[in-house]
N, C-alpha and C positions, 0 to 999 in steps of 0.2 A: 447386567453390565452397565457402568456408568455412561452416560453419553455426554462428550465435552460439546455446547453447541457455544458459536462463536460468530459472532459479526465478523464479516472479514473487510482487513483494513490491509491492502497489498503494498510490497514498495519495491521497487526497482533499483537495485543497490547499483549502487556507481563503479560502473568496471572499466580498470583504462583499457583501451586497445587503440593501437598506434600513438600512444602519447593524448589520447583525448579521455576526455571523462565522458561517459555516456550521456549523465544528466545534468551534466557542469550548465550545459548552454541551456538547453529548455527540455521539459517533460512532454510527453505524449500530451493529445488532446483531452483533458477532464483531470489529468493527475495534477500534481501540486508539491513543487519543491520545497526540501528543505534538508539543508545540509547537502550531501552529495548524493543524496537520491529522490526517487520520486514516490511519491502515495497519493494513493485512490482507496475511497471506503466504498464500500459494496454492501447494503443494508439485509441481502439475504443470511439468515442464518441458519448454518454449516455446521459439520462436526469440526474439527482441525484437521483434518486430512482431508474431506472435501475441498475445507478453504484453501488449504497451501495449493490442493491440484488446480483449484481455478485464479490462485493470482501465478503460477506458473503456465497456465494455457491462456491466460489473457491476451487478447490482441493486442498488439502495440509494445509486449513487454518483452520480444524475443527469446522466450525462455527463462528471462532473467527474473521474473518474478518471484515476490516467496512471501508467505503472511509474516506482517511486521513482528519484528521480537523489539522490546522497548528497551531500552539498554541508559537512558540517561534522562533524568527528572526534564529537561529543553522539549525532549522528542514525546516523553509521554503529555508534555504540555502541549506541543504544538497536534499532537493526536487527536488529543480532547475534542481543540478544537474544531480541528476539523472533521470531525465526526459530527458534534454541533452544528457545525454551518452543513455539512450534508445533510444532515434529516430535515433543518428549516428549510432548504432549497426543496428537496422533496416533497415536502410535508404541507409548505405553501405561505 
């Protein structure tokens, strides 16, 4: 059986409730807006189903978490990069 292993890059999509955007105003601590939601990279790597369950049990993400699906050339730009500046911060 094939194994998909995957760096997980989590995002906390923007859910209104009561008329507010979750991540309109600001992200949790270490996440990084863009557009209406938030992401955090997490350099261990996962199958796809590990990853979704741990950007879904992340603290800070209320549930609302779920591994990024890239949907628009902006967002996979802006991924890159910050997956680049996470491993440099890391890495030293």
């Amino acid at each position: 059986m094939l194994k998909f292993i995957a760096y997980v890059v989590c995002i906390i999509v923007a859910v209104q409730a009561n008329g507010d955007y979750l991540c309109s105003r600001s992200c949790p601590p270490f996440w990084t807006s863009f557009g209406r939601s938030c992401y955090r990279y997490f350099g261990q790597p996962r199958t796809w189903i590990e990853a979704e369950e741990a950007c879904k049990g992340f603290a800070g993400t209320r549930g609302l978490g779920h591994l990024t699906s890239i949907v628009s050339e902006d967002e996979n730009s802006f991924i890159t990069q910050l997956v680049m500046y996470s491993r440099t911060v890391v890495s030293g």
